[in-house]
N, C-alpha and C positions, 0 to 999 in steps of 0.2 A: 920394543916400540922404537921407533924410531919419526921425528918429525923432519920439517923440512922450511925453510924461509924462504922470501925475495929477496937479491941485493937489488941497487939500483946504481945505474952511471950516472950519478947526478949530475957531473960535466958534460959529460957528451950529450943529456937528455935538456939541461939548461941548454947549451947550442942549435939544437934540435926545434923547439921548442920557442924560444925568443923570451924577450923579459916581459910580456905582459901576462903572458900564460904561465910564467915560470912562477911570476910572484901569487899567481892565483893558484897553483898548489904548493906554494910553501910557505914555511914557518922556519926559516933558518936553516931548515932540511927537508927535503921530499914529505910531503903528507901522505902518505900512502891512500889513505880516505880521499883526498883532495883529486889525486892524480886516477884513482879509481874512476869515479866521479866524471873527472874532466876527457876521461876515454869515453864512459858508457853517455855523456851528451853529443859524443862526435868531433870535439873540439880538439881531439888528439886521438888520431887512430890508432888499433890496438896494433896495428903492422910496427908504426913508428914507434911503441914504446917500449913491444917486445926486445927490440934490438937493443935496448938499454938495460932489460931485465933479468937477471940470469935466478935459478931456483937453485936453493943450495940446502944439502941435506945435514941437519943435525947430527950431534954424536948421537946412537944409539943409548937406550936405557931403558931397564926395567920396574916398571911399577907392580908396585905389591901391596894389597891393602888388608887390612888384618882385619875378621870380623863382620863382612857382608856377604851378606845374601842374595843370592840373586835370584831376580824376578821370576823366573821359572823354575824355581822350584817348590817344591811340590812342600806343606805345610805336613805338620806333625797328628796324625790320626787321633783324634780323644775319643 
């Protein structure tokens, strides 16, 4: 498996941005909810925020769970 995060340029995206919009998605640091939010009302276009956003891929890792069954299959004949 392997998953994958956001970072975000909080500087450049504070400049970007201005302080009235800036304080309304944060809390000391980017609210990721807040800034979602304040793209999908139009008050910060997804153009503008991409440029601040870069996706970054985790370490890869395998999960292994001992003991489950999986939905399809097929139950034990009585």
């Amino acid at each position: 498996m392997q998953t994958e995060s956001t970072k975000i340029d909080e500087d450049g995206l504070r400049k970007a941005v201005g302080v009235k919009l800036w304080n309304k998605i944060t809390v000391k640091k980017v609210d990721k909810a807040k800034l979602t939010a304040t793209i999908a009302d139009g008050e910060i276009s997804p153009e503008l925020a991409s440029g601040f956003l870069t996706v970054q891929k985790n370490k890869p890792y395998i999960r292994y769970t001992e003991g489950q069954k999986k939905e399809n299959e097929d139950t034990e004949d009585e």
